[in-house]
C-alpha positions in Angstrom: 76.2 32.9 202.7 77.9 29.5 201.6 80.5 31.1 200.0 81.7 32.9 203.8 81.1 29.6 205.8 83.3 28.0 203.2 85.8 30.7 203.3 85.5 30.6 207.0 86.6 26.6 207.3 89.3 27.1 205.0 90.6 29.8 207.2 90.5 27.5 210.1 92.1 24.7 208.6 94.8 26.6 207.1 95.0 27.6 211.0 94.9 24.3 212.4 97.5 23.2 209.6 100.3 25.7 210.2 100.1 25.1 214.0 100.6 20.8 213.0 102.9 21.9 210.9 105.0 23.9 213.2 104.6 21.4 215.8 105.7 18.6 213.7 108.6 21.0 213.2 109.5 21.4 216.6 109.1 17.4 217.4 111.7 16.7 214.6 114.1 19.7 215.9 114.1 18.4 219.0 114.4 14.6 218.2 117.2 15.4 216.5 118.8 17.4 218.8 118.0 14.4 221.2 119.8 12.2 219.1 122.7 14.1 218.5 123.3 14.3 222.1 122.9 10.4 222.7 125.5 10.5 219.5 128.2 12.6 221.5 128.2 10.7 224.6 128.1 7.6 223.2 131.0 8.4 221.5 
């Protein structure tokens, strides 16, 4: 019984990780991006 409830939360937060993870991905991409564009017209 432990052993499943353990398996089960690591299963979640493995979940709940990739999705930060690929959010934090995203942010950077798009800060980035962001950045290059304030780049080009300052330019």
């Amino acid at each position: 019984m432990v052993k499943e409830d353990i398996k089960k939360i690591l299963e979640s937060t493995k979940s709940s990780l990739d999705q930060d993870y690929d959010n934090f991905v995203k942010s950077i991409k798009n800060d980035l991006e962001s950045f290059k564009k304030t780049m080009l017209e300052k330019s």
